[in-house]
C-alpha positions, 0 to 999 in steps of 0.5 A: 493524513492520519494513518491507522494499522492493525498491531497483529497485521503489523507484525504479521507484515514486517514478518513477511515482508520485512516492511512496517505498515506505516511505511506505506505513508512514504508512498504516498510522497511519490508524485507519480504514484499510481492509485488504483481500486482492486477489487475481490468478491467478499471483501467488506470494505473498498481497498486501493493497491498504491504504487510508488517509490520511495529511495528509488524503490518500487513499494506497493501498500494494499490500504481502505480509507475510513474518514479521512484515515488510511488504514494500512492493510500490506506494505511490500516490495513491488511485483514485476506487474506493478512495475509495469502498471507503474512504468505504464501510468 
């Protein structure tokens, strides 16, 4: 899988939440992942919310595919509806 991310939107991630956006790559390794599309009025291309965990933790990357590429758009912590949404899938 090749892997694709904005340097400004990088910084901008690990400023926020503390993660880098080619961490969201790991996820991806969690057998249990869930992968689900979201959708928002406006947006030009179709984003996917992934969730899954990686050390024991519960990580959720916001990503668009281009090609065969993920484009990493947000790498953060889970929320407690994500955690459902996991737990539930």
């Amino acid at each position: 899988m090749l892997i694709e991310f904005d340097t400004a939107k990088d910084a901008a991630n690990r400023a926020k939440h503390g993660i880098a956006l080619a961490f969201g790559a790991q996820i991806f390794d969690d057998e249990d992942h869930t992968f689900t599309p979201t959708i928002r009025e406006g947006d030009e291309e179709d984003r996917f919310k992934l969730i899954g965990t990686v050390d024991g933790k519960l990580y959720t990357a916001i990503h668009v595919w281009r090609g065969n590429a993920v484009r990493f758009l947000s790498v953060r912590r889970s929320n407690a509806s994500e955690q459902r949404d996991y737990d539930r899938d």
